[in-house]
N, C-alpha and C positions, 0 to 999 in steps of 0.2 A: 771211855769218853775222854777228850783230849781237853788240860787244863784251858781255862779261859785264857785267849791271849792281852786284852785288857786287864789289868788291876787293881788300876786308878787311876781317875779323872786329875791329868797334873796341874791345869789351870783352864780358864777362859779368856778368850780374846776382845777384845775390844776395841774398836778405833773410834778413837776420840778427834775433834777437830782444835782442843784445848787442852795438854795436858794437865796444866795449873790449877785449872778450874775443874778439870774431872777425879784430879786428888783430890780435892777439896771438898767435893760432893761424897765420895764414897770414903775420907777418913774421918775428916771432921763433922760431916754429916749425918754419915750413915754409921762412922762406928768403925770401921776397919781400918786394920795397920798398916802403911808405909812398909813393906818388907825391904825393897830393895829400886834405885833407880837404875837406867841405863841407856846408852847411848847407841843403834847400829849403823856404822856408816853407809855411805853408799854402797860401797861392794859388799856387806856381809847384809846389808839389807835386798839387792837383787838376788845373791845366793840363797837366801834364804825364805824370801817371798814374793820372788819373780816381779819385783816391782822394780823399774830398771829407776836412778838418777834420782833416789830420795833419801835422806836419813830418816831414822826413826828414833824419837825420844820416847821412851817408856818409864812405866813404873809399874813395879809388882805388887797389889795389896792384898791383905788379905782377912779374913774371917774363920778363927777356927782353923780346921781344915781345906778352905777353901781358898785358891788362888786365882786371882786374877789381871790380868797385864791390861794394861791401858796403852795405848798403842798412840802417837801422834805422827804422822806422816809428813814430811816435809820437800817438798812441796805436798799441798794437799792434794788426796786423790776422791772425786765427788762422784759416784755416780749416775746413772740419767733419771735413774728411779731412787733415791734418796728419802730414807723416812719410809719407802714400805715393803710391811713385813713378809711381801712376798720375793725381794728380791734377793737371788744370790746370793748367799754369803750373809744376809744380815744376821747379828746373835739377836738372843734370848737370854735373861736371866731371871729369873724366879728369886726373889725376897721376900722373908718372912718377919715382918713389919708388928711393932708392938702397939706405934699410933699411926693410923691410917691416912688417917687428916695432917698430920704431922710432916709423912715423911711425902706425901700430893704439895704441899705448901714447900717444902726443901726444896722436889724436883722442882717444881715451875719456876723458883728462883734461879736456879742452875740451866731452865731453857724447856725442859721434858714439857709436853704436854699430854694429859689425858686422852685418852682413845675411847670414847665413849665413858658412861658412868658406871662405877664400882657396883659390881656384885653381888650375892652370896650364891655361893657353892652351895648346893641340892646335895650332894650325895658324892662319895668317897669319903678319903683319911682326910679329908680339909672340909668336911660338911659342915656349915655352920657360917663359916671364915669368909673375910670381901674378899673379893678380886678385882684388881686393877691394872689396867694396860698405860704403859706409858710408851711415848716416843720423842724422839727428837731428830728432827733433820737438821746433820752435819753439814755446814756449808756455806 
């Protein structure tokens, strides 16, 4: 059997419509580090994301092992379906939240809203535990 060619997950993507305000949420809110900022200009931002005539301001934060870029696009890029989760391209990320109610009150200050009411999980390794959907249209 031929080695896995993944090995690990390097980060997640993110586009943000606020970079300021989305460091703010996931360092000072949520808990994660400021790794690293950066700038792509226009040309190494179309090379690299086929997005023609935009900079990109980033920042990399992280948790643990886990990394993630926040992405701000300049000029913004909206698309027609904004906020749902069935379109192209939108992420996901899964948080594992100590106060529930806590971190509902963070997001809504920050813009997120609720997708329906929180949960419990029935059955798997999260049996017991809420669940909650959040969203936010960029735009």
């Amino acid at each position: 059997m031929a080695s896995p060619l993944v090995s690990d997950v390097a980060h997640s993507g993110l586009s943000v419509a606020d970079l300021d305000d989305a460091s703010a949420l996931w360092c000072s809110g949520l808990g994660f580090t400021l790794e690293r900022t950066f700038t792509l200009d226009v040309d190494v931002t179309a090379a690299t994301t086929g997005v023609h005539e935009a900079v990109i301001r980033a920042a990399t934060v992280t948790f643990g092992p886990h990394r993630i870029e926040l992405l701000q696009y300049d000029p913004t890029r909206t698309p027609g379906a904004a906020g749902s989760p069935a379109f192209l391209g939108t992420v996901h990320i899964a948080l594992t939240v100590t106060d529930l109610d806590r971190a509902l009150k963070l997001c809504v200050r920050h813009g997120w809203q609720p997708v329906g009411t929180p949960h419990r999980m029935a059955g798997g390794t999260r049996a017991g535990t809420a669940k909650m959907v959040l969203s936010r249209s960029e735009g």
